[in-house]
Backbone as CSV, one residue per row, in Angstrom:
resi,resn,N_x,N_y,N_z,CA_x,CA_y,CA_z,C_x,C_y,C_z
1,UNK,-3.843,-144.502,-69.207,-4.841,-145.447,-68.740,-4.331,-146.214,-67.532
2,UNK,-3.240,-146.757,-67.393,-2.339,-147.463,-66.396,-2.573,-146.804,-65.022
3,UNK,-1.906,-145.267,-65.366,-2.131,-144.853,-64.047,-3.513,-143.944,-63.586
4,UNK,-4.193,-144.230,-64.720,-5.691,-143.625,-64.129,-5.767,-144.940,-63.366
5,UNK,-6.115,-146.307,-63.570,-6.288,-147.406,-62.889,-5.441,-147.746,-61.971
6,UNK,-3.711,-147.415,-61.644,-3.369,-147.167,-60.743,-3.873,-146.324,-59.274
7,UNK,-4.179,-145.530,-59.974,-4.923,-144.147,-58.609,-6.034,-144.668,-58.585
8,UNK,-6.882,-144.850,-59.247,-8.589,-145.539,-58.686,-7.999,-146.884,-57.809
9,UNK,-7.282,-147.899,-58.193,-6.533,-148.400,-57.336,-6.393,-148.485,-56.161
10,UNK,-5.783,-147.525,-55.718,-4.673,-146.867,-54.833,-5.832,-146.210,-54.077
11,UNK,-6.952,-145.683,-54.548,-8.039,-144.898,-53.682,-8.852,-145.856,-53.041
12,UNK,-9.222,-146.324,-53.924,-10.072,-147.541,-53.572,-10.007,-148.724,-52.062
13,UNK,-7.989,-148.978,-52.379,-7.688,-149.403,-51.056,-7.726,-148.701,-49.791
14,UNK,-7.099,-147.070,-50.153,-7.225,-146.227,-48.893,-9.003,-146.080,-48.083
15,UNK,-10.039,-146.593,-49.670,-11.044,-146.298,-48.723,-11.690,-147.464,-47.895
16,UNK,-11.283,-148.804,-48.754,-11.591,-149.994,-48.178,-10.824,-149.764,-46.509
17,UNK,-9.460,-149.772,-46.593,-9.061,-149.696,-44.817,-9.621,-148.759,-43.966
18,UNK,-10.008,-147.243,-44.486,-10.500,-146.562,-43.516,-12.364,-147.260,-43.478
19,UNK,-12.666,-147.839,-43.990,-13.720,-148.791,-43.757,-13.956,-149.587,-42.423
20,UNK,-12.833,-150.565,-42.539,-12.654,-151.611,-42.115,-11.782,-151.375,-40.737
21,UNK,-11.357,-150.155,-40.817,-10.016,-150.553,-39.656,-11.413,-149.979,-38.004
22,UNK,-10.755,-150.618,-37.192,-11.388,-150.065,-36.071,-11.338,-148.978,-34.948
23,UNK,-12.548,-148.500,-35.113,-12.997,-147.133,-33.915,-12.055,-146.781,-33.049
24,UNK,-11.391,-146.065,-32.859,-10.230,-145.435,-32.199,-10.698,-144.451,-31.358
25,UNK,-10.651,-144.784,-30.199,-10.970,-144.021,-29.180,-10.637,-142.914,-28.554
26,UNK,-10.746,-141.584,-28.164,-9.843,-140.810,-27.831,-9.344,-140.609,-26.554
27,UNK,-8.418,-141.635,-26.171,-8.003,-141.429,-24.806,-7.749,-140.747,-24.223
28,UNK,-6.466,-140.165,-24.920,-5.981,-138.951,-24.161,-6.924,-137.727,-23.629
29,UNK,-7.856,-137.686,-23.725,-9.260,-136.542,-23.433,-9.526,-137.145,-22.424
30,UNK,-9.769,-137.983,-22.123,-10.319,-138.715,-20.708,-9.327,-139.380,-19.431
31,UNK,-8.143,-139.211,-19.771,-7.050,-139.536,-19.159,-6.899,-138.608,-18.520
32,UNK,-6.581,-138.915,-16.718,-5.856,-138.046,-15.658,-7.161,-138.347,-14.817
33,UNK,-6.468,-137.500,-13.792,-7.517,-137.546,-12.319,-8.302,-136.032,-12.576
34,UNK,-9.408,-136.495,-12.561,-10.891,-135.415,-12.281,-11.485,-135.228,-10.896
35,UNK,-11.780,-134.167,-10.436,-12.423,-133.801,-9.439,-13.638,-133.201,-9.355
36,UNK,-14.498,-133.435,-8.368,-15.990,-133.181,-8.593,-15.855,-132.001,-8.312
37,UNK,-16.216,-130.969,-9.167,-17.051,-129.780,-9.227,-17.453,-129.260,-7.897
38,UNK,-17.894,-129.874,-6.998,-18.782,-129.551,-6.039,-18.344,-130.416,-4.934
39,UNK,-17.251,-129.932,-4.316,-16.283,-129.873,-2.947,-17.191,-130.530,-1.861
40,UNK,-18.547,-129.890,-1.547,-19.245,-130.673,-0.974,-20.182,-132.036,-0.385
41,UNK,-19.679,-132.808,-1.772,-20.960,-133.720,-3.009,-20.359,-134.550,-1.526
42,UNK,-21.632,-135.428,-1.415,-21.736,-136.752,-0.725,-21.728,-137.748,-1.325
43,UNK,-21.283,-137.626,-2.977,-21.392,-138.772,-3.553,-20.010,-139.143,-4.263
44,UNK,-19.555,-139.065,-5.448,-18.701,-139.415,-5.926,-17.695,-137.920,-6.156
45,UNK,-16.306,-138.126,-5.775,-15.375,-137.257,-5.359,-13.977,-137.248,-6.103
46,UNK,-14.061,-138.121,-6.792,-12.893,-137.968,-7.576,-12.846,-139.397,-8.546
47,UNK,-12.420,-139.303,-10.096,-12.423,-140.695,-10.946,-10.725,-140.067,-11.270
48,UNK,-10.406,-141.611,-11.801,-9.055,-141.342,-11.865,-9.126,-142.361,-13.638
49,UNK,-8.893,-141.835,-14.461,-8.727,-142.744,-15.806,-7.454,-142.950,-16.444
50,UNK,-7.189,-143.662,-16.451,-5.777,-144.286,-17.101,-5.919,-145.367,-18.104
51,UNK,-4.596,-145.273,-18.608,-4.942,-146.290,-20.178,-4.529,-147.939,-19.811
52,UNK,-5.333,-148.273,-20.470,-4.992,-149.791,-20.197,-4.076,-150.430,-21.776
53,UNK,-3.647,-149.703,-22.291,-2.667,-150.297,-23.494,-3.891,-150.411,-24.440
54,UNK,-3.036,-149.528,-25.807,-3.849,-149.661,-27.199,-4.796,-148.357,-26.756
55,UNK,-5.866,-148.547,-27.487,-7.155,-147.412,-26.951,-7.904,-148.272,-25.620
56,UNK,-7.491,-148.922,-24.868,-8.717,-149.355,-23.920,-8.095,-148.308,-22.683
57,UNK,-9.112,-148.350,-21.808,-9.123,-147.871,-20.833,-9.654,-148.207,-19.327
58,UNK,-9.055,-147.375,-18.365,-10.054,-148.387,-16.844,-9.707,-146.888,-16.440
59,UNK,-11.097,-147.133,-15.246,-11.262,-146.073,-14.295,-11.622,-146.205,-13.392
60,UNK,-11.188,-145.386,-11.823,-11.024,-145.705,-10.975,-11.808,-144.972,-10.254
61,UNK,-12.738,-144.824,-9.378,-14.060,-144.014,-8.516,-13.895,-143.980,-7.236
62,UNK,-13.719,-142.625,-6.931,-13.890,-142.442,-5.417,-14.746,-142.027,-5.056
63,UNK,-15.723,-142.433,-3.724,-17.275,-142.162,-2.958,-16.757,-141.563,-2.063
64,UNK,-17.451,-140.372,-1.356,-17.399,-139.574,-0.209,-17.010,-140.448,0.972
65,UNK,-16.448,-140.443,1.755,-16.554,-141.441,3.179,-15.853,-140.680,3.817
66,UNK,-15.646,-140.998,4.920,-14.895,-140.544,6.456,-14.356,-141.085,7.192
67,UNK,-12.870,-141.158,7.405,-12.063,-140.027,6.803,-11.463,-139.785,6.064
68,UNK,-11.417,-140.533,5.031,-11.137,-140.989,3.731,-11.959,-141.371,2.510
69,UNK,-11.677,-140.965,1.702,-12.894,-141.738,0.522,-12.633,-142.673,0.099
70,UNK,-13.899,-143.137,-0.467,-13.850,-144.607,-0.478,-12.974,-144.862,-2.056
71,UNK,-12.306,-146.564,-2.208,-11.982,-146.599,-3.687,-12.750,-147.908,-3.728
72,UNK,-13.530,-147.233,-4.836,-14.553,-148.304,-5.169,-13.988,-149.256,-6.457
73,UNK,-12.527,-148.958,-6.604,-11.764,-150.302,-7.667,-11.778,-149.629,-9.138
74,UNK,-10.690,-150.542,-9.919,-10.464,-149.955,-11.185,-11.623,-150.696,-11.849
75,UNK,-12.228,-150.368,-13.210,-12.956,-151.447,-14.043,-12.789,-150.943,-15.373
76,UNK,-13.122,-151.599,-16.431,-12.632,-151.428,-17.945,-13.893,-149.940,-17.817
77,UNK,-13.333,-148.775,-19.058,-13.643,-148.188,-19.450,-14.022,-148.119,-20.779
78,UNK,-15.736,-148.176,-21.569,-15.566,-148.565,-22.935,-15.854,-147.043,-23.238
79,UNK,-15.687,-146.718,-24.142,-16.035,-144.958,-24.964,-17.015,-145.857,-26.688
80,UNK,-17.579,-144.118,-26.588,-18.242,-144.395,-27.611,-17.910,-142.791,-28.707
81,UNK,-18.542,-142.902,-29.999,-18.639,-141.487,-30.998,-20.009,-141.745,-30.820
82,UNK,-20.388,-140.823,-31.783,-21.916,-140.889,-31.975,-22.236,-141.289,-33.120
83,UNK,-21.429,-141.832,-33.994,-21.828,-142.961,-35.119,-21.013,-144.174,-35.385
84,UNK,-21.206,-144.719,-36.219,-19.983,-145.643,-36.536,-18.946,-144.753,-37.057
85,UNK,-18.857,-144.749,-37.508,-17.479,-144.193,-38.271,-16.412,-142.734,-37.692
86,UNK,-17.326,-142.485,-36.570,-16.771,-141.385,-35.316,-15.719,-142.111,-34.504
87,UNK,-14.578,-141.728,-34.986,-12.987,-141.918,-34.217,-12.974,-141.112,-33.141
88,UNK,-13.412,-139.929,-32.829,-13.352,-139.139,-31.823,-14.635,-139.359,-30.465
89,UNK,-14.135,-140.175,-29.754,-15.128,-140.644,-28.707,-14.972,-139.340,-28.154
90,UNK,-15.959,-139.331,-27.552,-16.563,-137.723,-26.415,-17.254,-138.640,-25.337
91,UNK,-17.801,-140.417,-25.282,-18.943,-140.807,-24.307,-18.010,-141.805,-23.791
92,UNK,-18.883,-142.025,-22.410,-17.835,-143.335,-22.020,-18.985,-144.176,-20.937
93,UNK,-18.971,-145.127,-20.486,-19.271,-146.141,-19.423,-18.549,-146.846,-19.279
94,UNK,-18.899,-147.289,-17.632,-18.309,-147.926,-16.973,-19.694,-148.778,-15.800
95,UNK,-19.639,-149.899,-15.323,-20.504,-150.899,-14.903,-19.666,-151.102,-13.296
96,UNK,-20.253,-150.943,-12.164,-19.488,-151.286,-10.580,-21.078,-151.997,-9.803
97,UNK,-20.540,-153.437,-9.588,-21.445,-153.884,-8.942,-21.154,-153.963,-7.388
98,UNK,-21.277,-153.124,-6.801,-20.878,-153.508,-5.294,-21.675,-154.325,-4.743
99,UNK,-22.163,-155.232,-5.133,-23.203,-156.548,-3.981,-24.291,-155.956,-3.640
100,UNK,-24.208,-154.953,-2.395,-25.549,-154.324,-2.273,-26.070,-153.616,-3.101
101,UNK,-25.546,-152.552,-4.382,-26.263,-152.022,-5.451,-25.118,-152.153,-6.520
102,UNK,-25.451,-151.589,-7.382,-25.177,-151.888,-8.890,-25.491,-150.426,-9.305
103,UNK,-23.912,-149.715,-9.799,-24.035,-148.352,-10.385,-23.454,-148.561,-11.431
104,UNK,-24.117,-148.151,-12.617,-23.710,-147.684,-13.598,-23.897,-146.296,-14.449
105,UNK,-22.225,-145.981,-15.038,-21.908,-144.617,-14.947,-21.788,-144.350,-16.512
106,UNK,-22.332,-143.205,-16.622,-22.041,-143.018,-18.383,-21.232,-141.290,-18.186
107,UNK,-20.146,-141.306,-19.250,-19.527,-139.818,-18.910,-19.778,-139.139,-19.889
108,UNK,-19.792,-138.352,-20.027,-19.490,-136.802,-21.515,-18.315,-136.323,-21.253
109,UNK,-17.632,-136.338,-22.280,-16.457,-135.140,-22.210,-16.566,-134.256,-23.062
110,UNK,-16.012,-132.895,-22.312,-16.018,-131.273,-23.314,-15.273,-131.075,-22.533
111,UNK,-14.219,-130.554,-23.621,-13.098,-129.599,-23.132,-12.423,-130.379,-21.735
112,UNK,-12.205,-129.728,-20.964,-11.613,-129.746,-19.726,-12.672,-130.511,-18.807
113,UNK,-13.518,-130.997,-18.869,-15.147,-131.049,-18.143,-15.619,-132.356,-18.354
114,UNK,-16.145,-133.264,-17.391,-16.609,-134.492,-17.346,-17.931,-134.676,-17.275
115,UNK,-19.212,-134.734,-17.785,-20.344,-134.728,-16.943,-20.528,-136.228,-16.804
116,UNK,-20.569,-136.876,-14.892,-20.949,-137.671,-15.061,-22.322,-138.310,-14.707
117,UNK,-22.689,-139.189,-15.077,-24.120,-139.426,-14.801,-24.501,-141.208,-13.831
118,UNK,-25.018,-141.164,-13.126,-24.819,-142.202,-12.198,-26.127,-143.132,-11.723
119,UNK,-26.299,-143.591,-12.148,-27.644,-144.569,-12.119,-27.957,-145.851,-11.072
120,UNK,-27.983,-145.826,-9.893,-27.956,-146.781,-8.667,-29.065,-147.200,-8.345
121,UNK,-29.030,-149.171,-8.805,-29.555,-149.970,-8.163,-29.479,-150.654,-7.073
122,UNK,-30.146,-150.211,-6.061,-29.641,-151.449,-4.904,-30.416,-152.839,-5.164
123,UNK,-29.636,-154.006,-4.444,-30.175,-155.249,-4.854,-29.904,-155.908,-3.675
124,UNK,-29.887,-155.436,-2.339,-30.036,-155.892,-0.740,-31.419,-155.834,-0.239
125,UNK,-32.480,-155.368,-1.107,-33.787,-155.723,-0.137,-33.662,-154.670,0.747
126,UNK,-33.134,-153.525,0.879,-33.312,-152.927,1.416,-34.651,-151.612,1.949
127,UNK,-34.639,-151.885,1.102,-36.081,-150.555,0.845,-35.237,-149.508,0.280
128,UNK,-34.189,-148.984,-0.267,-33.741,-147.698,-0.315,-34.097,-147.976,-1.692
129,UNK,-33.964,-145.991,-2.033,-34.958,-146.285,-3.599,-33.684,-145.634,-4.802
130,UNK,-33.749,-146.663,-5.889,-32.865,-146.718,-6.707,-32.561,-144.957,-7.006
131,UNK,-31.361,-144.581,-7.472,-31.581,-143.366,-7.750,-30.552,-142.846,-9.226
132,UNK,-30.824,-141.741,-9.341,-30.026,-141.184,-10.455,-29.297,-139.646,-9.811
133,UNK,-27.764,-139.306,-10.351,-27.450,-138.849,-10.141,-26.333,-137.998,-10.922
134,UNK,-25.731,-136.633,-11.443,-25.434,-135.839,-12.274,-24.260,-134.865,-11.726
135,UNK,-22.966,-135.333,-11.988,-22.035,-134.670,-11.442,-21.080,-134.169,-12.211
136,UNK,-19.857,-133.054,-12.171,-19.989,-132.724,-13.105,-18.329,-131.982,-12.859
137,UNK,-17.327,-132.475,-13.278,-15.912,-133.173,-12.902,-14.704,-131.936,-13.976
138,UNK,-13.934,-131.541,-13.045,-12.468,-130.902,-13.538,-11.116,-131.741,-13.462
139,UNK,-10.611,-131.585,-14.818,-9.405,-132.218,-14.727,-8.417,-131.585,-14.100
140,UNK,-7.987,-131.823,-12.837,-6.961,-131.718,-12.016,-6.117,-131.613,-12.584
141,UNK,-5.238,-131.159,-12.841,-3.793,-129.712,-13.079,-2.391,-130.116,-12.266
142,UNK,-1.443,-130.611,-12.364,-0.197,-130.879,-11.368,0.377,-129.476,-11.530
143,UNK,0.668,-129.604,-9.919,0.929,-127.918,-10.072,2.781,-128.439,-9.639
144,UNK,3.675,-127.856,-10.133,5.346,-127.966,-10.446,5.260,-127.037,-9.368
145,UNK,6.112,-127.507,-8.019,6.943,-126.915,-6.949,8.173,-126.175,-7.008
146,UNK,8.735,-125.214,-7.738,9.746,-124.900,-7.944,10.875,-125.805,-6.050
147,UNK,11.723,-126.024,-6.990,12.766,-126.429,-6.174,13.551,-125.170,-5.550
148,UNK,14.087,-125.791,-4.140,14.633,-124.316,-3.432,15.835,-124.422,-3.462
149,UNK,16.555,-123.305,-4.009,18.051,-123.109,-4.270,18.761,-122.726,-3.280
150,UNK,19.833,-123.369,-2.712,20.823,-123.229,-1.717,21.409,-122.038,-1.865
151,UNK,21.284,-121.431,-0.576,22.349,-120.038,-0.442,23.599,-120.739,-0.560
152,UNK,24.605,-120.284,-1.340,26.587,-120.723,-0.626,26.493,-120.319,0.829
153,UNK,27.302,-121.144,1.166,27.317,-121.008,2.850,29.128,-119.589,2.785
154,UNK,28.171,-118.818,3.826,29.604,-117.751,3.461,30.626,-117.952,4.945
């Protein structure tokens, strides 16, 4: 009897903490520098995600420009699962108000693959018309230089 009520116990707590403890994000899936798909894009050209300690995260956006692209700054990265109790985030946003518009970005991750999605308000009175936009990102690969070995000098 002791240790039947021991183990109901003992279960009981393991299920109360996996209850209670909090959503754990999967960083490492979204971590490293991504490149847009499409070499050509006039729009966003490269995100760079890195961990900000614990599961948080920030990410960093580069816009097409000339002759250089632009860095449009780091900002917190939040991820999501698709329920509560989903530890394995696959979604993410991120919020960049540049003064004249206001983009906000929601990502997917699969596999190796980013889809991101880009939603731009301008707020200058400009007349330009808000837009949406769907890009769609490879995780960049460090490629190892083999080092060059000295002939002996004869």
């Amino acid at each position: 009897m002791l240790q039947r009520t021991l183990s109901l116990a003992a279960a009981s707590l393991a299920l109360s903490t996996a209850l209670v403890s909090p959503a754990m994000a999967a960083p490492a899936d979204f971590i490293g520098t991504w490149v847009n798909r499409d070499s050509n894009t006039r729009g966003i050209t490269r995100l760079v995600i890195t961990s900000a300690g614990g599961n948080k995260l920030n990410i960093r956006v580069f816009g097409k420009c000339h002759p250089t692209d632009c860095d449009w700054g780091s900002k917190s990265l939040a991820t999501y699962g698709t329920n509560v109790q989903d530890t394995d985030h696959k979604y993410a946003s991120a919020n960049y108000n540049k003064n004249f518009a206001n983009s906000f970005l929601t990502l997917g991750h699969s596999g190796n693959q980013i889809m991101l999605q880009n939603y731009t308000q301008f707020l200058d009175n400009s007349n330009r018309q808000n837009y949406y936009s769907r890009d769609y990102f490879q995780k960049q690969t460090r490629v190892s230089i083999p080092s060059i070995q000295r002939l002996p000098n004869f």
